[in-house]
C-alpha positions, -999 to 999 in steps of 0.1 A, spaced: 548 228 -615 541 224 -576 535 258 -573 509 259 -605 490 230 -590 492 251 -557 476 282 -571 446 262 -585 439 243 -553 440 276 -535 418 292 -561 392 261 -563 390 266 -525 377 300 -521 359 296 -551 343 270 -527 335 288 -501 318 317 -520 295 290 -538 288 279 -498 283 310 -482 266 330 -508 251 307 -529 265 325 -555 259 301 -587 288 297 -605 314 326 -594 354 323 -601 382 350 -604 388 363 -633 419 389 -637 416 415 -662 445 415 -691 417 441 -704 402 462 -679 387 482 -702 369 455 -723 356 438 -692 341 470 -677 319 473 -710 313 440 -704 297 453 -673 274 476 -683 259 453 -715 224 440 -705 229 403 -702 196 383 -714 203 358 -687 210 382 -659 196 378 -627 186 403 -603 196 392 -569 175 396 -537 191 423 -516 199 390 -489 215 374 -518 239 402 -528 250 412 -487 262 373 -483 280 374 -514 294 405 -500 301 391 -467 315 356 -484 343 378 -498 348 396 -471 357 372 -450 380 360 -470 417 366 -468 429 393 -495 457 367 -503 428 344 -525 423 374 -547 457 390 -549 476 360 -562 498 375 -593 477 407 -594 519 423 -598 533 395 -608 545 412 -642 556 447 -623 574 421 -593 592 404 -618 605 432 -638 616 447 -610 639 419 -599 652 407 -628 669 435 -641 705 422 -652 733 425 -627 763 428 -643 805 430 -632 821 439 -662 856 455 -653 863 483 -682 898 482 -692 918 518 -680 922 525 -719 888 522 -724 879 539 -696 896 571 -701 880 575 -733 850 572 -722 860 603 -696 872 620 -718 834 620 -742 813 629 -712 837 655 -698 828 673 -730 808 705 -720 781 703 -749 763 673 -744 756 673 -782 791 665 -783 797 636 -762 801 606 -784 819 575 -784 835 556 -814 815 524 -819 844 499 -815 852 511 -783 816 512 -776 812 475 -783 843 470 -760 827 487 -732 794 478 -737 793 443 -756 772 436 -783 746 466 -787 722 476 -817 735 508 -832 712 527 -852 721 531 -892 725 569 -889 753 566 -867 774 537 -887 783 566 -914 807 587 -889 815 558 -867 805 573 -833 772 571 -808 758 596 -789 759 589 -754 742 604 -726 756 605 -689 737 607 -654 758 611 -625 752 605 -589 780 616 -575 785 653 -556 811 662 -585 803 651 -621 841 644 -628 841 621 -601 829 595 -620 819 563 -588 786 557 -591 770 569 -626 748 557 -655 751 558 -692 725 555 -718 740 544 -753 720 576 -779 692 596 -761 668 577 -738 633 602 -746 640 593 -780 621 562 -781 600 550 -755 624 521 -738 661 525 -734 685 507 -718 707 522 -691 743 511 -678 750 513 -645 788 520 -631 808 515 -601 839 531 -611 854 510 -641 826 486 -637 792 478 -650 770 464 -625 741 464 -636 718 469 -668 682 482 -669 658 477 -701 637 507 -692 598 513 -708 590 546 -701 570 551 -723 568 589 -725 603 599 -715 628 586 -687 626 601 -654 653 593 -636 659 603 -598 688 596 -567 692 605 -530 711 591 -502 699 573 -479 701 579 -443 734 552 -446 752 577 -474 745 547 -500 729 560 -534 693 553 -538 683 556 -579 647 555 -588 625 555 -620 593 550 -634 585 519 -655 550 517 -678 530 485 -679 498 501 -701 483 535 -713 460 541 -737 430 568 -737 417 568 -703 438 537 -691 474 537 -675 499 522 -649 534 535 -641 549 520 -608 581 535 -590 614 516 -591 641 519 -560 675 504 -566 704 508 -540 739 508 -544 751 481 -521 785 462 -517 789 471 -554 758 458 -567 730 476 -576 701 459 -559 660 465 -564 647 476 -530 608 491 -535 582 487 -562 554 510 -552 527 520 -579 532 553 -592 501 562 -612 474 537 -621 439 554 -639 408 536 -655 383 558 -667 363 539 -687 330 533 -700 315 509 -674 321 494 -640 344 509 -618 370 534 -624 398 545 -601 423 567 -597 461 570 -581 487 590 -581 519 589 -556 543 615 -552 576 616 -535 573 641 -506 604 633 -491 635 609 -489 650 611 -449 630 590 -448 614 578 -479 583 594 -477 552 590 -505 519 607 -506 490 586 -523 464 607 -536 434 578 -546 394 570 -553 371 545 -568 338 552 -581 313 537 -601 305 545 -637 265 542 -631 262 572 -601 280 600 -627 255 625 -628 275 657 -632 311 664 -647 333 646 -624 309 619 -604 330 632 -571 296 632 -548 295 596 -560 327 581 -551 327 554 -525 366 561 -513 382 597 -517 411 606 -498 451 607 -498 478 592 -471 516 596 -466 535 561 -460 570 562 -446 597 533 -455 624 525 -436 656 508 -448 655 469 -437 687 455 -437 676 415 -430 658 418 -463 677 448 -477 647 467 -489 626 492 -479 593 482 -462 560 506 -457 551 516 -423 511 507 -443 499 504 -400 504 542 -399 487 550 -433 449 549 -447 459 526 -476 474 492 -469 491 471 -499 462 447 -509 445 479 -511 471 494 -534 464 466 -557 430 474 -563 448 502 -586 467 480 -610 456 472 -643 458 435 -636 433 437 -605 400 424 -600 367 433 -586 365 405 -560 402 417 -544 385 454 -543 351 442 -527 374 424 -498 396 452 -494 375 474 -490 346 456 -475 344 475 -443 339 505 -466 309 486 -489 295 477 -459 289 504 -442 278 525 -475 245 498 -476 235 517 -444 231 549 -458 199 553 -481 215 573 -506 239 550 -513 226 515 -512 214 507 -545 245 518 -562 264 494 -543 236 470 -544 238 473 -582 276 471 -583 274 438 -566 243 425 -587 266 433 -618 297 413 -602 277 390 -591 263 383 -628 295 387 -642 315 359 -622 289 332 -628 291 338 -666 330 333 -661 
């Protein structure tokens, strides 16, 4: 409850301080659960708009600004943080009975063939749903990922109960030996990916890529690292995979990271932001106010056993990063990357887009 009360104080604050600075009217932050419906939003024509003096819309710019990203970012990932860490951790010792049988099913060659009967299933696993097309012969599919140099060495592994691509969740048990330690509910919406490497300790990194929205021209996947450590399997990096909004209106962005590396952990971000308003031929790519790609290196932490961003050395830093999640909003993107804004209101071609942007923004908080 402390915490709530915290949040709103903080948020009442800036909220404050924009009114003071900017004399922006009525302005407040106002995260997007749909950032498509809110960029039409923008590009309605509002009876009561106001068109803002040119003065009027560079202080509001400079109020944010000034501002400390922190005002804007509070639970822009809470949903993608929360997933990440709450993953069940599990020590379930499998009895050596069971445990050879369930050797025995994956050791079969054709993986069409690797089944399990369903009580010793539920011994293993616990309580699990088991599809109706199964119950008739009594066994479930089961499909194995090992992360070991051998296959039939069976220490650190994961099993999926049936076929993980054939819906778009599954769940996934991870093993230490005879032991569960850990279970993953998994929305992957279009398939599972699912990726290892050691670390520059010799301890199993496993990654994957969760889904938190996708629809026709909107989208978010975010990478997440888990670590085998002292028989636990811990979460150790959530980084944004892939986050687009193309839409109708506003502003549209773009993301996409790719692993270019693991000694060390090494991701390229490939990234822009543009605005609906300056499209003018097929892909608006004269128009975009940031166009580029980084590389970011991690490096394992062992105080806070994860792996942290070396974001000083890149062209991206993490309130930045947020600017791409679904869940963002356009006052964290016009302090992030105010510098940028700024700058582009100095160069005549450019000026009234921004200048528009921020008239629209401007119009759109006070009606919040």
């Amino acid at each position: 409850m402390d915490d709530t009360i915290d949040i709103t104080m903080r948020i009442f604050f800036y909220i404050l301080i924009i009114l003071l600075l900017a004399n922006c009217g009525n302005n407040g932050q106002q995260q997007k659960k749909n950032v498509a419906s809110q960029s039409k939003e923008n590009t309605k024509i509002d009876k009561n708009e106001i068109r803002y003096t040119d003065q009027q819309l560079e202080n509001f710019l400079d109020s944010i600004g000034n501002l400390p990203p922190s005002f804007f970012a509070d639970n822009v990932s809470f949903i993608e943080d929360s997933t990440h860490r709450n993953q069940l951790q599990m020590n379930k010792v499998i009895s050596q009975s069971d445990f050879s049988k369930l050797k025995h099913a994956i050791k079969e060659e054709d993986e069409i063939d690797r089944t399990i009967d369903i009580k010793t299933a539920k011994s293993i696993f616990g309580e699990i749903q088991v599809d109706s097309s199964f119950l008739a012969d009594g066994k479930i599919p089961i499909t194995f990922f090992s992360f070991d140099k051998r296959k039939d060495d069976f220490n650190e592994y994961a099993i999926c109960l049936g076929n993980p691509n054939m819906d778009w969740s599954c769940v996934l048990y991870f093993f230490k030996s005879n032991r569960i330690i850990a279970k993953h509910s998994i929305y992957h919406r279009y398939g599972l990916d699912l990726e290892h490497y050691k670390d520059s300790d010799g301890k199993t990194i496993i990654y994957y890529k969760e889904n938190f929205g996708s629809g026709t021209g909107i989208w978010q996947f975010n990478f997440y690292f888990y670590k085998f450590y002292d028989d636990k399997l811990i979460p150790i990096l959530n980084e944004l995979e892939n986050g687009n909004l193309n839409s109708w209106g506003g502003r549209n962005f773009w993301i996409e990271t790719f692993v270019t590396n693991t000694r060390p952990l090494t991701l390229k971000m490939v990234y822009y932001h543009e605005f609906y308003e300056t499209k003018t031929n097929n892909d608006g790519s004269d128009f975009r106010i940031i166009n580029d790609s980084t590389f970011i290196q991690f490096a394992w932490d062992e105080k806070s056993r994860t792996l942290v961003g070396n974001y000083e050395e890149s062209k991206i830093n993490k309130f930045q990063i947020l600017t791409y999640y679904l869940n963002s909003n356009e006052l964290l993107f016009i302090n992030t990357y105010y510098a940028t804004l700024k700058n582009s209101l100095k160069d005549k071609t450019k000026r009234h887009i921004i200048l528009n942007y921020l008239n629209d923004i401007k119009n759109y908080y006070k009606n919040k």
